[in-house]
GULOTI-647999 format. One record per residue: x negated, y, z negated of N, C-alpha, C in turn; residue in three letters. Coordinates in steps of 0.05 Angstrom, whole numbers, plus 5000, padded with zeros to 4 digits. Atoms other than C-alpha are relative to their C-alpha. Layout:
% residues N
XYZXYZXYZala
...
END
This chain:
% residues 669
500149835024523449835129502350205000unk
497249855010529150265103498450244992unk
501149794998527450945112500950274976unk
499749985015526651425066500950345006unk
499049754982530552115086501150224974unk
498849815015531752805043501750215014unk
497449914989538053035066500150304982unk
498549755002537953715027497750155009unk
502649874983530953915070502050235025unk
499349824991532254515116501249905033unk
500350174976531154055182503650075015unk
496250194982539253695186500550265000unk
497349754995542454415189498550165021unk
502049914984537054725230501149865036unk
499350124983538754175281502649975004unk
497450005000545754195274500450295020unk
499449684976545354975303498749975030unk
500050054975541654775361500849755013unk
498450264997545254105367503450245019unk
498049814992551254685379499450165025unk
500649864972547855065433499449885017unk
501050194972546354505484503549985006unk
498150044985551754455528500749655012unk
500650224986554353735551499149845023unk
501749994983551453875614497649945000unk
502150045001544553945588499249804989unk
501350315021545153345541500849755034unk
499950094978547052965615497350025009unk
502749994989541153175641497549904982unk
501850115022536852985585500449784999unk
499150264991539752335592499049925018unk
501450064982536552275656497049965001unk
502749935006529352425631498249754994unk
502450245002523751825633498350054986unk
502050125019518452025596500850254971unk
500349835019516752305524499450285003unk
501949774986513252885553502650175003unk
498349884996519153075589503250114988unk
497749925021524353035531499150214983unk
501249855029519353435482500350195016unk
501149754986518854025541503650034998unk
496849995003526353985546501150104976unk
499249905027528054095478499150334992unk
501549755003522454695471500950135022unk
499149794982525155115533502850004997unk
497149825001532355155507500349984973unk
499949995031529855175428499650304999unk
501249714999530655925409500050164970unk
500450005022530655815333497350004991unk
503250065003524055915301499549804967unk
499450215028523155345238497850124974unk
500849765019522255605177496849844985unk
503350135008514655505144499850064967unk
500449925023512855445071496650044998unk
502149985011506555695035500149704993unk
500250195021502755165006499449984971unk
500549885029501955014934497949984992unk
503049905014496455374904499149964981unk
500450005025492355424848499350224985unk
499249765021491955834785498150004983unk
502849925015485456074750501149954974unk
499650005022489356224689501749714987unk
499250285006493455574688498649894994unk
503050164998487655254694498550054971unk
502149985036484055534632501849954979unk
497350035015490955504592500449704992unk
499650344999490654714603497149954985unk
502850075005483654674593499450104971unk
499549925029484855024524501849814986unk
498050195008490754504508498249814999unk
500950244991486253974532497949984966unk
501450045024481154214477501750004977unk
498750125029485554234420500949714989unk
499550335009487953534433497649904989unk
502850075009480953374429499249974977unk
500849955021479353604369501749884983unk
498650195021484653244337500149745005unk
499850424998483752554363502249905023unk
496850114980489752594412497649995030unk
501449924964485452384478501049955017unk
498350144985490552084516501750265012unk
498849724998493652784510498450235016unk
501349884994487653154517498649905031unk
501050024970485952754584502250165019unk
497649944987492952914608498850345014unk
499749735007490953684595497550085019unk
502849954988484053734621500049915035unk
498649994980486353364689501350185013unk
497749724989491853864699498950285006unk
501249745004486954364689497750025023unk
500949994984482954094743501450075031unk
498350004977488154084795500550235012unk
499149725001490054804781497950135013unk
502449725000482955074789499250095024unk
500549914972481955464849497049945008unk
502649934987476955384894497050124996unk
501249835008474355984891498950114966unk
500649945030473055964812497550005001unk
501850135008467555994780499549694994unk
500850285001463455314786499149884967unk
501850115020459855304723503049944975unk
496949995012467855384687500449675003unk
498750224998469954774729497949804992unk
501750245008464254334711499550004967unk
500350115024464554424638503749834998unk
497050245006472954154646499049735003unk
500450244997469853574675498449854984unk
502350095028464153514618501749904976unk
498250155024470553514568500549845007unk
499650305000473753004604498749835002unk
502050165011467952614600500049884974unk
499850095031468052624528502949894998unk
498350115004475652484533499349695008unk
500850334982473851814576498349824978unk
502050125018468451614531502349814977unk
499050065024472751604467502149795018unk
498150334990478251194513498249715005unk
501550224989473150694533500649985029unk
500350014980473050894602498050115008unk
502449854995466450914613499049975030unk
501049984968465950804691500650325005unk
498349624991470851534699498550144988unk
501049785024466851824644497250035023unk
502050014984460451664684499950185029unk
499749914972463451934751500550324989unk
498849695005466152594718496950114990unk
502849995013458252704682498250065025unk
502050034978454852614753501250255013unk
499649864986459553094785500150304988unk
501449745026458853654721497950115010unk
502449945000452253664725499450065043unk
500549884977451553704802502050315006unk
499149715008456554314790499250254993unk
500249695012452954724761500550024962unk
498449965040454054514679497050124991unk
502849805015449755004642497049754978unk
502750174999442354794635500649934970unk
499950045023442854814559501449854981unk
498850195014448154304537499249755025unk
500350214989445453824589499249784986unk
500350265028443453374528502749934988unk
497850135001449853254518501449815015unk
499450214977451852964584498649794991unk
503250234996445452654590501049734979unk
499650245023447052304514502449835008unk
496150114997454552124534498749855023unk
500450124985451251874596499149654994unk
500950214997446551354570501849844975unk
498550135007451251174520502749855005unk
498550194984456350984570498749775016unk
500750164984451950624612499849754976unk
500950155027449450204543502049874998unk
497550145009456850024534500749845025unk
499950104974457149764603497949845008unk
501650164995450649354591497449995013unk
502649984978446249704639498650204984unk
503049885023440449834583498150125016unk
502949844984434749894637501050285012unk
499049714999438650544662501150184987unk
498549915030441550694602496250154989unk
502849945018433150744579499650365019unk
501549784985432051374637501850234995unk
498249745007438451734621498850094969unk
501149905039435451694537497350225013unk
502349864989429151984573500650275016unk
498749664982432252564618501850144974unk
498749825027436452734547497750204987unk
502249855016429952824510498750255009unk
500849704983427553294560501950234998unk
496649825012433953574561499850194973unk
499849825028433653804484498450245007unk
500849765001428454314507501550175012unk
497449744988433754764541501650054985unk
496949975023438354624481499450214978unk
499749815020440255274443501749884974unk
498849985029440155004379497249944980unk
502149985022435754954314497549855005unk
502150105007428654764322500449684994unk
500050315013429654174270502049825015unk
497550124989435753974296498749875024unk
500950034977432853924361497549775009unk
502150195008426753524335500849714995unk
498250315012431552984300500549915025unk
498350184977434952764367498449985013unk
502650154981428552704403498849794984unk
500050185018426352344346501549695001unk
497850154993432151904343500449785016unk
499050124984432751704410497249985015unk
503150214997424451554418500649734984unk
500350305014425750994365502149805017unk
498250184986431650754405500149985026unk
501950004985427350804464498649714998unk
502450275010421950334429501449824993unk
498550195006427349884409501249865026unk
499150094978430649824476497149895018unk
503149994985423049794515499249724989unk
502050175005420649334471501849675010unk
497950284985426748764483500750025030unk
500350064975425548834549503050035018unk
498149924986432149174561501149935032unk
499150004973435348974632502550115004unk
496549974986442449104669501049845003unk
498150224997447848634661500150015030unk
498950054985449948404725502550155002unk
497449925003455948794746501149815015unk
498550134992461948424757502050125017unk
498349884973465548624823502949944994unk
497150155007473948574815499849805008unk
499550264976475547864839502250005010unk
497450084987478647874895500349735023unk
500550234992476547214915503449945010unk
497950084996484047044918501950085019unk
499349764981485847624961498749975025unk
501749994972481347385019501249855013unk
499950214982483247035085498149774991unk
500850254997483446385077499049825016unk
502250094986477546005117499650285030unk
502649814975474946365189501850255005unk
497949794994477647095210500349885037unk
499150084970481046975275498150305022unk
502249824980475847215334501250275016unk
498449764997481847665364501150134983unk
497049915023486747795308498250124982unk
502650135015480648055267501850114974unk
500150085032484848175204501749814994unk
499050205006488247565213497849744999unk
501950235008485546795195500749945032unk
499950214972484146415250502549755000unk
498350164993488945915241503850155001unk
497049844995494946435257499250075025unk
500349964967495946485335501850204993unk
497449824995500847005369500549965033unk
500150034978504646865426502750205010unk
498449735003510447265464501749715018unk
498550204989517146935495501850234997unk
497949724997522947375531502150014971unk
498150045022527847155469499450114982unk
500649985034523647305411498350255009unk
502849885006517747745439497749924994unk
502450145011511647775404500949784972unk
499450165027511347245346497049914993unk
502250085015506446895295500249795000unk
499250295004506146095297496849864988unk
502850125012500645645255498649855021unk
502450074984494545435292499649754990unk
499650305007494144895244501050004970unk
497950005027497544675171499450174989unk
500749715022497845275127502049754969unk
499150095024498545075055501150294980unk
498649855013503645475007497550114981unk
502649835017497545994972498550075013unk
502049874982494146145035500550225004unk
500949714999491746805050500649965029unk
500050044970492946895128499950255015unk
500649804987492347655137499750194972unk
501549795021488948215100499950215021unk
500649684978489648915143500550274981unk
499949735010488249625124502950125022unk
497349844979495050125155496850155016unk
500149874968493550365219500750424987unk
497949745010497351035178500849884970unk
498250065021499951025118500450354981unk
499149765009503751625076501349944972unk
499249945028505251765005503150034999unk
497349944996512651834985499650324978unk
500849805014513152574956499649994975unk
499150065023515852334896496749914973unk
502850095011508951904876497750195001unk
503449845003503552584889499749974982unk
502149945021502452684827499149754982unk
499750235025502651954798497249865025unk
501750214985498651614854497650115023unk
502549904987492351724901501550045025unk
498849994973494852034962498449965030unk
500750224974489951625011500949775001unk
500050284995489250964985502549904983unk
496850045017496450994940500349784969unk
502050165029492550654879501650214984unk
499649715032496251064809496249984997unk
502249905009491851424790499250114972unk
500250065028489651394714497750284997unk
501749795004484051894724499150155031unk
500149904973484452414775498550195010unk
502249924983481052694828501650245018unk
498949844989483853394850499350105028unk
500349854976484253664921498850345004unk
501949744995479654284937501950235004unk
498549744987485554684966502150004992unk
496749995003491754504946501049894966unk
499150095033495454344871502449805017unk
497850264991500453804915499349774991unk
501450224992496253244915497949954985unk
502050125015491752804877498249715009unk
500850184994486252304888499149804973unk
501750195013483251704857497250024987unk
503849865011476251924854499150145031unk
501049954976471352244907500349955018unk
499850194970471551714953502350075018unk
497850004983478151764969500450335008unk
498849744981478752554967498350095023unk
502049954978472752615013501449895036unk
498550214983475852045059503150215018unk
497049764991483052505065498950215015unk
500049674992479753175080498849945022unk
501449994979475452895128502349815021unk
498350064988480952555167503150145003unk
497149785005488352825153500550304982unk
499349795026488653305091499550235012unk
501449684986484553805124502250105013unk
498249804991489754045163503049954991unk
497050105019495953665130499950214982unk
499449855026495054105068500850225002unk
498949814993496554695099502750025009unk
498950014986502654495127502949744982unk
498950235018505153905064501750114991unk
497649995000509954375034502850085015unk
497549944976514054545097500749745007unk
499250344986513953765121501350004973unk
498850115020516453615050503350144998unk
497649925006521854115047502250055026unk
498750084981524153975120502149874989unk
497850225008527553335091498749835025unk
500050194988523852965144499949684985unk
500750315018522952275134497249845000unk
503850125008517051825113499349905026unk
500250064971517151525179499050265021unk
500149784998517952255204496250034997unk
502849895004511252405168497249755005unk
501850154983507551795194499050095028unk
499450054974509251905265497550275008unk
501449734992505052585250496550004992unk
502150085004499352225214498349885012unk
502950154989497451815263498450125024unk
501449834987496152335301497950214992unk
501849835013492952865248497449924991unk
502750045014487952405224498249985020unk
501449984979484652355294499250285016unk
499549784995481752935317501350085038unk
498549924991485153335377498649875022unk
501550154978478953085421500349725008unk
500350295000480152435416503750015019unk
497450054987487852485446499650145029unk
500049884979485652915498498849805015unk
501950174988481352335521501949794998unk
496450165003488151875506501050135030unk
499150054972490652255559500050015028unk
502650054967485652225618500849634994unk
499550284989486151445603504149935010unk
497750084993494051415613501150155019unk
499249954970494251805671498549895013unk
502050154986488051365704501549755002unk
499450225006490150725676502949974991unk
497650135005496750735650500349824970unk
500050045030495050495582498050084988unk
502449955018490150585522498649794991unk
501350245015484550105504499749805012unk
500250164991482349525527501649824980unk
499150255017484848785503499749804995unk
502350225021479448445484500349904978unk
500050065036481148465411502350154985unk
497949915014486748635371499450024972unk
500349795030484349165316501550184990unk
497149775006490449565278498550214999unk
501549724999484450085276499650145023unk
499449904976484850195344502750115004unk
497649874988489950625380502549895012unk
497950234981492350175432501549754990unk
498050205004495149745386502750134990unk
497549855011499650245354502450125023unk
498549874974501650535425501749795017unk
497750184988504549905449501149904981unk
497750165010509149735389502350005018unk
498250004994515449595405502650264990unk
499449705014520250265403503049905018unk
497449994988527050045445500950205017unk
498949794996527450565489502550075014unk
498650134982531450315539503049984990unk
498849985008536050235484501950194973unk
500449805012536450815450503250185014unk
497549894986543551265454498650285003unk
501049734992542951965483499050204972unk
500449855020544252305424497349964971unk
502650125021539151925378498350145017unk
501349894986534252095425499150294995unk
499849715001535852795432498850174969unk
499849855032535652855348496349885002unk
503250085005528252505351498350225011unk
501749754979525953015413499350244976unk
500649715018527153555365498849994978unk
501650025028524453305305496849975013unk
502849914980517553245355499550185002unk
500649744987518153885371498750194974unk
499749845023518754155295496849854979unk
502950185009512053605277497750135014unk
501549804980509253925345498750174985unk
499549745005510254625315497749944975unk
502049935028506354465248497049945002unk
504049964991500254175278498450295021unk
500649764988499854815312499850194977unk
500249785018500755215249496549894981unk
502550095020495154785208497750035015unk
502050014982490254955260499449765019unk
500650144987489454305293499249995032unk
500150014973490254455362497150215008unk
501349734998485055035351496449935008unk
504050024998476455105382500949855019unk
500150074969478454855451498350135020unk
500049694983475055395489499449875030unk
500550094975473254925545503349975014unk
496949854977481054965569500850205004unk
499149894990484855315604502150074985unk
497150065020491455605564501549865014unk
498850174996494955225619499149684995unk
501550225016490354635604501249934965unk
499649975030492154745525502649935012unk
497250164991499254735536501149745000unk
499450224990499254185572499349734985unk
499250165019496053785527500950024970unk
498249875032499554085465502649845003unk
497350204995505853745497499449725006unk
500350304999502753095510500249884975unk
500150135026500653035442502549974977unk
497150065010507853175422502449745012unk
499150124982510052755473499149614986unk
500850355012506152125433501449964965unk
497849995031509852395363501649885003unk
497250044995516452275394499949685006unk
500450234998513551635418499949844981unk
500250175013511651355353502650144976unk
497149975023517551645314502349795008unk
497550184998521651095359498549754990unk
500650265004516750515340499649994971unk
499250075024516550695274501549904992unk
497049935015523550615253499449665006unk
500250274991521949785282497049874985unk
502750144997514649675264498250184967unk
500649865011513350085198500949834960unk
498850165020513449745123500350204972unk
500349915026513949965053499049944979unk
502750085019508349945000500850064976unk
499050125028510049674941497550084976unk
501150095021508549664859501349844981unk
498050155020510449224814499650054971unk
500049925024512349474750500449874976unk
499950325022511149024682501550204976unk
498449835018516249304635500049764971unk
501850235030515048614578499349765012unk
500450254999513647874578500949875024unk
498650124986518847644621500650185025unk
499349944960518747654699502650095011unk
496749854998526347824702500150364997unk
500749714996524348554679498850105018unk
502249934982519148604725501450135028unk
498549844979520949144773498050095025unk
501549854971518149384849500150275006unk
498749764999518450024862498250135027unk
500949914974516550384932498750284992unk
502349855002510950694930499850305035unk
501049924989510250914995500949905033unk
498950224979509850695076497850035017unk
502750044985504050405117500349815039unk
500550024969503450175194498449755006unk
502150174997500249555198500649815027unk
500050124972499349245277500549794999unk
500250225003497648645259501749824991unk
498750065007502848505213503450125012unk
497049924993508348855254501049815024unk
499450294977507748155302501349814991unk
499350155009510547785255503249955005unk
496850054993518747595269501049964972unk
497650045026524347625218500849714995unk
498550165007527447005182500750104961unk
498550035035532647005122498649834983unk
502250115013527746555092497149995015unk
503249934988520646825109498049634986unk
502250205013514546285102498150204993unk
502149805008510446915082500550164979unk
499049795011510547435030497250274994unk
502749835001506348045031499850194978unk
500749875024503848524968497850135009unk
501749724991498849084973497450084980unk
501650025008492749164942499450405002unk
499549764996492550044948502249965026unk
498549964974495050135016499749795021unk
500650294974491949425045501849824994unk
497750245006496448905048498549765004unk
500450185003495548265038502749785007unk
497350144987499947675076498849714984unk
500550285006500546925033502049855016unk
498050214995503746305051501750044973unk
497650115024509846155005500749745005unk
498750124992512045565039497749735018unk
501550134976508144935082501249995023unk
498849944973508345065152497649815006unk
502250184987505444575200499150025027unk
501149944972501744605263501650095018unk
498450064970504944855323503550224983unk
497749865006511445255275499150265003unk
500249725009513345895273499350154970unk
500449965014510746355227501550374986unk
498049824993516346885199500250134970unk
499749835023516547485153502650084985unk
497349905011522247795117500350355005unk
499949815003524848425137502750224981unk
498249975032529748585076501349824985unk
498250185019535348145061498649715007unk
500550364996533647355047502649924984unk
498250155001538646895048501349934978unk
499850125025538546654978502150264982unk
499949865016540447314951502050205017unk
498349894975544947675013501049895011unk
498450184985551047385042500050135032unk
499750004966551347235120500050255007unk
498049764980555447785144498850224989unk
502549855011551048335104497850055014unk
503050034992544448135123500249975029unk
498849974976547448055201499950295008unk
499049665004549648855192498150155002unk
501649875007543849055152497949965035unk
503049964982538548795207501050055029unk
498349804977543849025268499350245004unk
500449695003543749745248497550034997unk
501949845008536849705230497949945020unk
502050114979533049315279499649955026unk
497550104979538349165331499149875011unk
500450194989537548525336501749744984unk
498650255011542447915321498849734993unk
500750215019539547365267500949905012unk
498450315003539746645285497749824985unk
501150075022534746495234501449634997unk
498450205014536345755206501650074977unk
496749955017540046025145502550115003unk
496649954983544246425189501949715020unk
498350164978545845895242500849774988unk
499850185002546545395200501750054963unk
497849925024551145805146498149954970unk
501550065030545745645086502250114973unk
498349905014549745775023498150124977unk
502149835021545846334969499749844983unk
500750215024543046084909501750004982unk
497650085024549046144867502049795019unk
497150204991553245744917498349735007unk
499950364984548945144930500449744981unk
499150145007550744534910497849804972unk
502350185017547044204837500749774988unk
499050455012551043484835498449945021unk
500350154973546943264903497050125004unk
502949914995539543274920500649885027unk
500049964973537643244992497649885013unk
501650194989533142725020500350065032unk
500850114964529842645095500949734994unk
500050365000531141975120498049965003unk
503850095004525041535119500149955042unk
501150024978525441435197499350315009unk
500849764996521342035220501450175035unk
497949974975525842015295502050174994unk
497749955002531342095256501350304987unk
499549785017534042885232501450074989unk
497550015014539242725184499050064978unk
500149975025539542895115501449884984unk
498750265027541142325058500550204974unk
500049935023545142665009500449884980unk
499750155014545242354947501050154969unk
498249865021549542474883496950044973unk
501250015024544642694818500249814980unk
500250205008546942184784500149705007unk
500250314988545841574829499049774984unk
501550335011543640824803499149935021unk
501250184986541540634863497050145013unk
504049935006533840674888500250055039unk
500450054978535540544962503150085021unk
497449894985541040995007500549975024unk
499750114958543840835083499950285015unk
499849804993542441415123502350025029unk
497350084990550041505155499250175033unk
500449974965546741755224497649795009unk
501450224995540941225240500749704983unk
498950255008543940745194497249864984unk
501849985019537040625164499850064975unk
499949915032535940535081497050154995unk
502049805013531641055051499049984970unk
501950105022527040884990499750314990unk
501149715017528041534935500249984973unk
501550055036525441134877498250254998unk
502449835013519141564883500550335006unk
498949684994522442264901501150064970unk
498849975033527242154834497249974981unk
502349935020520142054802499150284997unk
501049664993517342764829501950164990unk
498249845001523543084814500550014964unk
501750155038522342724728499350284997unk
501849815005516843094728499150355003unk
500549584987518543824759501050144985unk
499249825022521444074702497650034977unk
502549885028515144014655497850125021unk
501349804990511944324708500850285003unk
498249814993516544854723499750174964unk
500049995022516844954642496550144991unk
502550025000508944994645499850185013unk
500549664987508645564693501050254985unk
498549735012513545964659498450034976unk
502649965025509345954592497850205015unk
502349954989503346124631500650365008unk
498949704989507246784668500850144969unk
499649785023510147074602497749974987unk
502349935020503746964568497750135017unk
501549914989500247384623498149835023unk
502150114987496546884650500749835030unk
499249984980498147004718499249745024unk
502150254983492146514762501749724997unk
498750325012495045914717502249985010unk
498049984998501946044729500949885042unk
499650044973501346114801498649675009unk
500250184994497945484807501649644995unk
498050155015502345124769503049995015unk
497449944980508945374808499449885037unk
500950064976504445224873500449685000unk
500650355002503644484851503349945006unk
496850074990511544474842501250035026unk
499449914975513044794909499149785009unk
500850214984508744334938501549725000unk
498650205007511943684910502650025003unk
497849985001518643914910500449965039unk
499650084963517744054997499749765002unk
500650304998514943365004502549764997unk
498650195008520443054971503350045014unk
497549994994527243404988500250235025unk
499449804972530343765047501950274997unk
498549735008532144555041502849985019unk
501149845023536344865018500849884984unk
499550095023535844654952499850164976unk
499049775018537145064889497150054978unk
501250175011530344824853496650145012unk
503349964981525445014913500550294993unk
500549714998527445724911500150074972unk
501049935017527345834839497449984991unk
502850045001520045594843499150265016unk
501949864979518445994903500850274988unk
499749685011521446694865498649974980unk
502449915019516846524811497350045017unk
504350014990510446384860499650345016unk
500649634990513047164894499750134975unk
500649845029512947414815496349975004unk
502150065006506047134812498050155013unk
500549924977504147324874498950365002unk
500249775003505748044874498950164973unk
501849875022503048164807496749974999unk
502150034999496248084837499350255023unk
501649694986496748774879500150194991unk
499549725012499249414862501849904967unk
498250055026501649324783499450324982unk
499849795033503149904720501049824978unk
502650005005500249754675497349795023unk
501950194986493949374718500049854986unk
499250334998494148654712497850044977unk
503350125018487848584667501050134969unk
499549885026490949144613502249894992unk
497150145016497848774611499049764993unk
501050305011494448124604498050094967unk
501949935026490148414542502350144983unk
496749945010496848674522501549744983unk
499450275003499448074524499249814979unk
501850165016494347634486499850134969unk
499349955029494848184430502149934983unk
497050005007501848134423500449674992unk
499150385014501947234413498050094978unk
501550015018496347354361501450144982unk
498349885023501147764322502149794991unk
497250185012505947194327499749874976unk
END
């Protein structure tokens, strides 16, 4: 992953002045130093700079009502798209410390905003959490009504009947006219007796499907978020690697993992959920801070009780460091665990010498993250030296956000000591990041046609399982993200016993040699011999479209029958076994791959994603079968089946509203 660095943060110049006070002597000696521990203590006993700290960003009572006044005027005119905007914003702002009964009528309006959008799940969630707020006893017949009339629209009548019943009650607290008050009990008895008597039930709710999104057949008994038919083995040349257990077919599912870590890019707080990195359409404000926004409860509950809690204190100094996203992993995967739990990390690695047993390989465990791979060995002094200190300055803030704090059973030399260990495992995973760390994607639908269709980095997540996988210029995998979970398909048939190989930026088709050589040098440092490197593959604008590319029919033999596009003959000599090769029925398959190929694309611009992909899958398939890569034909298929593909995780608009989009837009034709 290509890291994501703000160069006008306080950090680079910070380190530049004590980069100036080390003597080449002491960077010699530092040079000599073996462990993390002892580079982080090194750095801190000749650091005599103190790093500068920001407040965090607060919130604002009067902002807050200011919005929440905007919010109602949209309201009242019909603008709710506006007025959600307003009412939101107004949540974000509201301190804490506010009055409760204030913040639970904002959330009662946006209720009513939701409603009128036809979002009646958010409307529902904002109504439950009103009313446990604190929303004054006397308009509770309002909720109440908005309640069972969302549920109604959502099908679920039999609960829809108890919220009409808790309304009616309701009206007695309601300060308003007698009659008035009579009518809507009235009212909503007959449509009571109406619902009662048809024997009202609850639709079935329909769960998203992510049938498609699941490992494909058994989860592997070690690997547990990989399929069982994906081994991993290790070899001094390559390392760890991924190879098929048995045939994987191009649409298989073969790993599904939550990050180990994963971090927001600053840029997306306010657009996206800063746990699970879902946009966020209706949001869910943070208790303490105006930075940061969630998805709903779940997720802000989830944050505070793991990272936020002490991250938030401490989010706008990491941000205006200029560290990097990597940088702010390396600190996550330490913040979300509490302090107890590392202290007991490091009783096992002075006992034992590692963490965890290895029984089972879970990215939710520790010990898988602690033995990535980090190069240390190969690491220049000075790199080094610049990481120590950025440890020290990560150190420094989990000390300011309280984390290290309610020890009382140590000793201050005890404390200390492990205050520097735990810096000592920062510095550690700030080197395996930079090797083992990906970037979480969305894919953005800008019209019809897949050519617009843009990615955009969302973000960067940690995933163990998937950090086993090995580089090739042409991956057989492609992965897409579902929030922050990823999801790994086949693209390609792989057969028993092959390797199984990801992409870690450039692919072949689209990056010349000497480039993609460079790029994954400097980034990975490690020299490609991939087959499209070693074997010179030519991109997809240079390969050749007078000549298709036949196997020979003896299966001994590993030559390739090229044959001119416009041949007459049915039967070619293969000029290394000397053997004729029979590609009557290949030239048949090959007929037919254009009304398939033709047939998918329909399917993709008219939204209808499922079809599309299966349709491009059928081509892929037939097309491998028949000819031998690279061919110009297979990979225009296989960049539609990654269009397809990736528009089934993270998308703006969500897949279901562009496809309803969509379907409006031909009915106009």
């Amino acid at each position: 992953m290509k890291d994501v660095i703000n160069q006008t943060g306080f950090f680079k110049e910070q380190y530049q002045k004590f980069r100036k006070s080390v003597s080449d002597k002491d960077l010699k000696c530092f040079a000599g130093l073996k462990t993390d521990v002892e580079r982080l203590k090194f750095v801190e006993e000749r650091n005599r700079l103190e790093f500068p700290s920001r407040s965090k960003d607060s919130k604002n009572l009067e902002q807050a009502l200011n919005l929440k006044e905007k919010g109602n005027k949209c309201f009242q005119k019909e603008q709710n798209a506006d007025a959600l905007s307003f009412y939101s914003q107004s949540l974000v702002m509201y301190p804490q410390d506010g009055d409760l009964t204030e913040f639970s009528i904002i959330r009662a309006n946006r209720s009513a905003t939701l409603y009128h959008l036809q979002e009646y799940r958010a409307a529902l969630s904002d109504i439950e959490i009103a009313l446990a707020q604190g929303y004054p006893k006397h308009l509770h017949y309002k909720v109440l009504d908005r309640k069972a009339k969302c549920l109604m629209a959502l099908k679920q009548n039999y609960t829809a009947i108890h919220s009409l019943r808790e309304t009616i009650s309701a009206l007695d607290d309601a300060k308003i006219p007698a009659d008035v008050r009579q009518k809507k009990q009235n009212d909503i008895q007959i449509m009571l007796g109406i619902m009662v008597k048809s024997k009202a039930c609850d639709e079935q709710i329909k769960k998203p499907a992510d049938i498609i999104n699941r490992v494909t057949g058994e989860k592997n008994p070690k690997y547990k978020a990989a399929s069982e038919s994906v081994g991993f083995d290790f070899s001094e040349s390559e390392g760890r690697f991924a190879q098929a257990e048995s045939d994987l077919q191009s649409g298989d599912v073969i790993l599904r993992e939550p990050p180990h870590c994963s971090v927001l890019l600053q840029e997306n707080a306010k657009t996206h959920c800063f746990q699970c990195m879902k946009r966020c359409y209706f949001i869910e404000p943070c208790q303490k801070c105006s930075a940061v926004i969630f998805c709903g409860p779940k997720c802000q509950q989830m944050a505070y009780k793991t990272h936020h809690k002490h991250e938030c204190e401490v989010l706008k100094t990491l941000w205006e460091s200029g560290a990097s996203i990597t940088c702010l992993m390396a600190l996550r995967i330490i913040i979300q665990k509490p302090f107890a739990y590392f202290l007991k990390v490091g009783q096992e690695l002075e006992v034992n010498g590692r963490v965890g047993s290895r029984a089972e390989y879970d990215g939710a465990d520790y010990s898988t993250v602690f033995d990535l791979v980090r190069h240390e060995d190969k690491r220049s002094t000075e790199g080094m030296f610049h990481k120590a200190y950025m440890a020290l300055f990560l150190q420094g803030c989990l000390k300011r956000s309280g984390y290290f704090d309610g020890n009382s059973d140590l000793s201050g030399e005890e404390q200390s000591k492990a205050e520097m260990a735990v810096g000592g495992l920062i510095l550690r995973h700030l080197q395996s990041l930079q090797f083992n760390a990906h970037e979480i994607s969305e894919m953005i639908f800008t019209s019809p046609d897949p050519k617009t269709w843009k990615s955009i980095f969302v973000g960067a997540g940690l995933y163990p399982t998937l950090a086993l996988f090995n580089h090739s210029c042409e991956p057989s995998i492609i992965r897409y993200f579902e929030g922050n979970k990823v999801v790994v398909k086949v693209i390609k048939n792989i057969k028993k016993g092959e390797k199984i190989y990801e992409n870690y930026g450039p692919i072949f088709t689209q990056t010349p040699k000497a480039e993609r050589q460079t790029t994954l040098k400097n980034q990975y440092w490690f020299e490609c011999s991939c087959e499209p490197c070693s074997r010179n593959w030519p991109m997809l604008d240079g390969m050749d479209v007078s000549t298709m590319r036949f196997p020979c029919d003896d299966t001994a033999c590993d030559n390739v029958v090229v044959v001119p596009v416009n041949t007459g003959s049915f039967m070619m000599q293969c000029n290394k076994c000397g053997r004729l090769t029979n590609i009557m029925k290949g030239l048949k398959v090959l007929q037919d791959s254009e009304s398939l190929f033709r047939l998918g694309e329909s399917f993709l611009q008219g939204g209808e994603i499922h079809k599309a992909l299966r349709k491009f899958l059928e081509l892929q398939s037939l097309l491998s079968n028949t000819l031998v890569p690279p061919f110009r034909d297979f990979y225009l298929c296989q960049q539609n089946v990654r269009n397809c593909i990736m528009a089934l995780g993270n998308t703006h608009p969500p897949l279901d509203k562009f496809v309803q989009r969509q379907s409006v837009n031909l009915k106009k034709l």
